[in-house]
N, C-alpha and C positions, 0 to 999 in steps of 0.2 A: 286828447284824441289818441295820441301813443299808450297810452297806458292802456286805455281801454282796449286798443288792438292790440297787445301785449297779453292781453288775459283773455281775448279769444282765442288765442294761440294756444297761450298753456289750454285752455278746455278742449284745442281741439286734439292736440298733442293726448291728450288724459282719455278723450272718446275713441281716438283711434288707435292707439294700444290696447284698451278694452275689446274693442272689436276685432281684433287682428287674434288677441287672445283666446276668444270665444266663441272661434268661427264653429267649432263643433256641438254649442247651443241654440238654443232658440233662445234669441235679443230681441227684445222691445225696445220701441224707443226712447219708453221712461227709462231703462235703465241706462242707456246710455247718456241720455241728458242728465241723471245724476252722480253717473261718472265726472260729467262734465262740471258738476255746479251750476247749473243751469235751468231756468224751465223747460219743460217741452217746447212751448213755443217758440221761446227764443232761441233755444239751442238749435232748434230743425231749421230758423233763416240764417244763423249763423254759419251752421255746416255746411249749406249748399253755397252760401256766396261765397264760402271759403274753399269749398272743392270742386264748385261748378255740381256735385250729386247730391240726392237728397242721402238720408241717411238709410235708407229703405232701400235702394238701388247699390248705394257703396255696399251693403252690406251684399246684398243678394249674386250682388258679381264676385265682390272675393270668395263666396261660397263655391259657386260656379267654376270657375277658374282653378280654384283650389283641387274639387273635385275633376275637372281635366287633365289635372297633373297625376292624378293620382289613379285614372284610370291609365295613365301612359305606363307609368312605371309602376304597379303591380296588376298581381292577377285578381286582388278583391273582388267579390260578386258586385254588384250594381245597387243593389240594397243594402249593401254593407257602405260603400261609400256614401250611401245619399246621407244614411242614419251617422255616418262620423262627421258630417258638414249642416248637421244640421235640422235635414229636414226628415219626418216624423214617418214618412213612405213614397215608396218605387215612385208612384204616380207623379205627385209634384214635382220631385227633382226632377223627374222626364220633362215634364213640361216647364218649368224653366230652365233646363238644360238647354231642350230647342229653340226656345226662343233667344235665347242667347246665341250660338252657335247655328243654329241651321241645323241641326242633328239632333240624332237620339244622343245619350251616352254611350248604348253600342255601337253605333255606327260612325262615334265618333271615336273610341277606340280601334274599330278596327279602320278606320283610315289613317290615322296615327300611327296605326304599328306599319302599314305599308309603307309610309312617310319615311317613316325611322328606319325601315330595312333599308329603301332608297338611297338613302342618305349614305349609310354602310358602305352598302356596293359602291356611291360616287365616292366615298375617302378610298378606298380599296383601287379601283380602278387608276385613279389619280397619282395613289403610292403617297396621298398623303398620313402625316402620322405625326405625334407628338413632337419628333425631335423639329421635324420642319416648321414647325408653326411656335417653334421655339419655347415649348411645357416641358419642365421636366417629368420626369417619371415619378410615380403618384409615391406619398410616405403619409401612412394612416397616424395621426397623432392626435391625441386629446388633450380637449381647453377644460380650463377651470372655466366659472359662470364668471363674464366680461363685464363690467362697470362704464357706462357708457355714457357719453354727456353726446349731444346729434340734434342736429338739423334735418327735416323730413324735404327731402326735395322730390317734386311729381313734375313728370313731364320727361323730356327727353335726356339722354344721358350726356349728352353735350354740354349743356348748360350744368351737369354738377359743380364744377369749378369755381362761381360765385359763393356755391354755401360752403364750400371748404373755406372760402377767403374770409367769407363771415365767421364761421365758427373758431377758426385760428384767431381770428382779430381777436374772436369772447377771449379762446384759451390763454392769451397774452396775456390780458389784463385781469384773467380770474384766477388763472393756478397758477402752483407754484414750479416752476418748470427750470431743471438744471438741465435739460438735454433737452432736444427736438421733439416733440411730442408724437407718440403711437398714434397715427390714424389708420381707421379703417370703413370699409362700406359695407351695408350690409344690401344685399339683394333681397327684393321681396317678389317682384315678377319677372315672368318668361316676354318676353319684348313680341313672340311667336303667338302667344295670345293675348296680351293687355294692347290694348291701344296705344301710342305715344305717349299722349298729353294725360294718361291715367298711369303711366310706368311710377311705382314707388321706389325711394331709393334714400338711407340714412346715411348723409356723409357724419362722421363719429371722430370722437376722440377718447380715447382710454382715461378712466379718472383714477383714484385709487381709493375712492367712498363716496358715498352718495351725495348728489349736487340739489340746490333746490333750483329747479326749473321756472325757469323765465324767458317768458315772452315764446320766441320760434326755438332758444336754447332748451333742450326736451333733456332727460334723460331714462337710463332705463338697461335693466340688466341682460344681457345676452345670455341663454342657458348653454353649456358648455356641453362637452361632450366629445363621441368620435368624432372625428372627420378626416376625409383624403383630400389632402395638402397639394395641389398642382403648382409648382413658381411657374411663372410666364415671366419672360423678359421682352421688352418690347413697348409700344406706343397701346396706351390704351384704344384708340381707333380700331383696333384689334380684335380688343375682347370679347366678340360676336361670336367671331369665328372659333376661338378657344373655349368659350362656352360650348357651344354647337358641339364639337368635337368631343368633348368630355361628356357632357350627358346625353349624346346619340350612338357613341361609341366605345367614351371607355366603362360608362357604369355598366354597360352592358358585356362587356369582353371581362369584366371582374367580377360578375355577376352579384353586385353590391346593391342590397335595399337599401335606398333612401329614405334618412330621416323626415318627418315633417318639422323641419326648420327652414328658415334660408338661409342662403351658399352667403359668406362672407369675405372680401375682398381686406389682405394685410397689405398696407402700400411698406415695401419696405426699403427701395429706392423710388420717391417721387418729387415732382416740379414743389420748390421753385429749385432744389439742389441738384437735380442729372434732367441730364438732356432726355427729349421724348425718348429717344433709342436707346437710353439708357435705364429705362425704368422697369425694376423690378418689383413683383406684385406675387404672392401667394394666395392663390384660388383654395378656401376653405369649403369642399363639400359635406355636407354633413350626410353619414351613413348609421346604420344601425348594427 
């Protein structure tokens, strides 16, 4: 019984890279079931009992979502976005846009951007600012493409803490390690719009070549690039508010496009060796 849940993992691990990949095509669900190794059939009750969605829904919401971000931070027409997520005209996207959200995409833009000015004026009024919230000041730096051995953890960001324990456990007994091992997280959603218990989130560890992936142990290359570097010192409990502040505030005071990647998270002081207040983290934004 372990094994075999073991190898719906790697499939699901192998479908949802695929689709995270892809979100700018039109995905069947054959294709993704032989991403999987899998038949359609079985693949389609596997992914739902394993994600709680079908594969239809997982797909259609990172579309969604993706395209809300993307009407936040640029000026793209509306048909330009629908056609980079996916869908083939204006019409559709509207209409599962709204039903997702309660809105058009325009109108969902421009309450967004009210949202965001809001926001402004309260840091502004507040006199809050980077140093208070203890970020240093941003240093644009670029990665080579990252090598990554990770655990997909969904749900809340509280509970990350378990798959770091796990994943540390594999790295003990799988690499070969003269020093404390590089971890890092990579962010895939805005907590602002995914739900909870749908928040993605890959706790990681750095390999230095490719791993074969077992069981919930996944792996998979991170593409490199610019990015503005923010250290936050501090308790992760935190990093709500340092997010908030960085891409309500400062992408916009540096007037930096944003990549379509996600923000990755370098623990460079973290638990079990410094105390919460003592933890420091490098917030990887990626720009263009």
């Amino acid at each position: 019984m372990k094994e075999t849940k073991e190898i719906y993992l790697e499939s699901l691990n192998r479908a949802v890279n695929f689709i995270e990949n892809n979100l700018d095509k039109k995905i069947l669900l054959k294709d993704v079931a032989q991403e999987a190794f899998l038949s359609e059939f079985h693949f389609h009750r596997i992914f739902k009992s394993l994600t709680g969605e079908t594969v239809k829904d997982f797909l259609q919401r990172l579309k969604i979502e993706r395209a809300a971000i993307k009407l936040k931070r640029s000026k793209d027409e509306i048909g330009q976005i629908a056609f980079e997520n996916g869908y083939e005209n204006h019409e559709t996207f509207t209409r599962a846009f709204k039903k997702h959200f309660q809105l058009t995409p325009q109108e969902y833009r421009d309450t967004i951007e009210q949202i965001t000015i809001r926001k402004q004026s309260d840091y502004q009024n507040k006199n809050i600012n980077l140093e208070n919230l203890n970020i240093g000041a941003p240093i644009i730096k670029y990665l080579p493409h990252l090598h990554l051995a990770y655990i997909r953890h969904t749900g809340s960001y509280d509970k990350v803490a378990s798959s770091f324990q796990r994943l540390m456990l594999w790295a003990a007994t799988h690499l070969v390690l003269k020093f404390a091992p590089t971890t890092l997280g990579i962010i895939h959603d805005n907590p602002d719009l995914t739900d909870e218990e749908k928040i993605r989130f890959d706790a990681c560890v750095m390999v230095s070549k490719e791993i074969k992936p077992k069981g919930e142990i996944g792996y998979k290359i991170i593409e490199g690039g610019k990015f503005a570097v923010f250290t936050y010192k501090g308790i992760y409990e935190n990093f709500y508010a340092a997010y908030d502040y960085i891409y309500n505030v400062c992408v916009f005071e540096k007037g930096w496009e944003l990549d379509d990647k996600p923000a990755i998270e370098w623990y460079i002081k973290s638990p079990p060796f410094y105390k919460p207040e003592n933890y420091v983290t490098d917030i990887y934004v990626p720009i263009k």
